[in-house]
N, C-alpha and C positions, 0 to 999 in steps of 0.2 A: 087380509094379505099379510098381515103380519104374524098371525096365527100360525100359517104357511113357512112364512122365512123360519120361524122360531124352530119348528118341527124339522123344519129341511139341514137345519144347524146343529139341534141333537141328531138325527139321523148321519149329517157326516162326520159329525166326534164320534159317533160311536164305528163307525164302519175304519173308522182313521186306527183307533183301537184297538179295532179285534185284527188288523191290516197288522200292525206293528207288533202286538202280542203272538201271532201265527210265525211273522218272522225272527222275531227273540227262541220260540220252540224252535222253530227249523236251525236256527245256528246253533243251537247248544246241540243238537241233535243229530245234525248231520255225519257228524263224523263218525260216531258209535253207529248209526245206522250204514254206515258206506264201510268200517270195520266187518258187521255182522255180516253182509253183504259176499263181501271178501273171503270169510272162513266160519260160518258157524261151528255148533259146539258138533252138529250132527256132523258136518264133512272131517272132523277133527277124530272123532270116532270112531266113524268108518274108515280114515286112511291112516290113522292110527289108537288103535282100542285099545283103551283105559285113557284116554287121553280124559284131561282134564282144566288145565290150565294151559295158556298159550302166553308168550310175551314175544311180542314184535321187535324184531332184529332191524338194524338199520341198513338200508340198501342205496348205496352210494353207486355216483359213476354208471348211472346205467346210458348205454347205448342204445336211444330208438331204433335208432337204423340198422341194427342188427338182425339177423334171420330170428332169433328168437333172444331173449333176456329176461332177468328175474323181477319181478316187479314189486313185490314183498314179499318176509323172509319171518319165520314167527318158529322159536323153540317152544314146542311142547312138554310138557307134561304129566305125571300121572302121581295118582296117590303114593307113589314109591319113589318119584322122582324123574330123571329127565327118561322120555319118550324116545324123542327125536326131533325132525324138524319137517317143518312145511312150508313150502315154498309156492307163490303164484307166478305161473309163469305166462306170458305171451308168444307166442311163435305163427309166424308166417305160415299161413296151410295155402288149399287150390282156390278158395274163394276170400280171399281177405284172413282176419286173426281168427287165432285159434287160444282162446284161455282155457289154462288148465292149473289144478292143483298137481303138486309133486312131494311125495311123502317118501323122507328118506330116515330109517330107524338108528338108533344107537350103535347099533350093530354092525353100519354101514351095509346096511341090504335095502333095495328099493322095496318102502313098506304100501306104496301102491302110489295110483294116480288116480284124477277123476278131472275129466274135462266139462270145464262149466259153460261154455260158450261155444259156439261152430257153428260158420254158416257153407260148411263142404256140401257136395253134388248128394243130393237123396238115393239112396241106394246103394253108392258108392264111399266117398272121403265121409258120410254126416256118418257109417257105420263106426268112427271112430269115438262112436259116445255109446255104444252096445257093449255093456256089463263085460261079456266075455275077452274083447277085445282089452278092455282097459283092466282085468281082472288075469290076463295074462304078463302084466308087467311086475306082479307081487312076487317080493320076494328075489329079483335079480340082483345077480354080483354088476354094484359097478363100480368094482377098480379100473375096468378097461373102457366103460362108457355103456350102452344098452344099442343094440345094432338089429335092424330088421330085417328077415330072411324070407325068400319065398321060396326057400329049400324043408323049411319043417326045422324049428328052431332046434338047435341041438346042443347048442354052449350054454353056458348059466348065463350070460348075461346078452339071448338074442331072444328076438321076440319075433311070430308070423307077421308077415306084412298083410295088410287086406288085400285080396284080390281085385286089381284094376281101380286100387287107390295108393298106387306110391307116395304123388305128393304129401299127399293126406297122413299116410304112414311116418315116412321118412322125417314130416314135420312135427310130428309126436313127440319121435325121436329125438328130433333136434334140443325141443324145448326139456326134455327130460334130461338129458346132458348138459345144459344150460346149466338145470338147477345143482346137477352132479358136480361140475365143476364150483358153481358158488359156495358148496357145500365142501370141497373138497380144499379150495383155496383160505375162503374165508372162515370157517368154522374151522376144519381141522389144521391149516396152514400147510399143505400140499400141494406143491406143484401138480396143475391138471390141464394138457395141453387140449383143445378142441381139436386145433385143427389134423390134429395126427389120429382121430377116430372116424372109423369108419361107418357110419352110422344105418349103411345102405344097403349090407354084407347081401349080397345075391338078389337086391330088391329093385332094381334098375330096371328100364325096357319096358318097361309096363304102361299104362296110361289110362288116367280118369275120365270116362265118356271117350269120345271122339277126337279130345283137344289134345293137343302138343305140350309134353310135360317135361319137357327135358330138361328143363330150368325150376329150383323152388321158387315162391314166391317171396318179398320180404315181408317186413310183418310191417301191418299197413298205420297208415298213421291218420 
């Protein structure tokens, strides 16, 4: 019996151990791994090449309740010097959030987007994570914000709506001028109104499935 108790008493030191040592790893760890998470070096590359180095920008003041908001804010990098910036954005789409990265170059041209997240209608608003779609926003002027057209884009800074995914569209948009604005306030120090952007330019009327879209959604919490 005693044999027993002795063995059952290693057995729970040791298990009390490896309990408290897995959580020491997880703390030191967590947050480099929920960084990586956020923006590796791959998404950094592809929405802005030669990237190399990133440092995280402080993002204050954010509004949950907003249609869309910047969530973090990170100056990039290259072996030559500064990139641009990237920004993680959140925005309200037709089924709940929609997270996305937003690459804005030194330049002041949209150096691209990539949506990491989206639980839109299959077929429809989820087409807003197909290459082409999100490889149509490279390279826009946005002085005047980035506007979605179902007329066949023709300004520099509009972009095709998807067919019978406005919300889905329009929500893109939102969050992409979100980050235009952050960037335009708080990096450059420029007045950037939202509410005076059209973000919808010809993309109205339309509707995802069968439901009633005449309202966005906010961004869910």
């Amino acid at each position: 019996m005693k044999e027993y108790f002795k063995l059952g008493t290693i057995l729970f030191v040791i298990c009390a151990i490896a309990a408290l040592s897995l959580g020491l790893v997880n703390g030191l760890t967590k947050d480099v791994i929920a960084e990586n998470r956020d923006i590796s070096s791959t998404d950094l590359v592809e929405l802005l090449p030669g990237a190399v180095h990133k440092n995280q920008i402080t993002v204050s003041n954010v509004d949950l309740e907003a249609k869309a908001y910047v969530d973090k804010a990170f100056e990039v990098g290259g072996n030559d010097g500064l990139l641009g910036y990237v920004f993680k954005v959140v925005t309200g789409g037709f089924h709940g959030n929609i997270e996305m990265f937003v690459a804005i170059s030194k330049e002041d041209k949209l150096s691209g987007i990539k949506i990491t997240s989206q639980s839109e209608t299959a077929g429809l608003g989820a087409r807003i994570s197909e290459e082409n779609f999100m490889a149509a926003f490279k390279n826009k002027n946005i002085e005047k914000g980035i506007s979605m057209t179902k007329n066949g884009a023709s300004k520099d800074n509009e972009v095709d709506a998807i067919t019978g995914a406005t919300v889905s569209s329009n929500a893109v948009a939102a969050g992409v001028n979100k980050a235009v604005a952050f960037y335009m306030e708080t990096i450059k120090g420029v007045e950037f109104d939202l509410d005076e952007l059209d973000t919808s330019s010809g993309a109205t009327g339309e509707s995802e499935g069968d439901v009633d879209t005449s309202s966005e959604a906010s961004v869910s919490q």
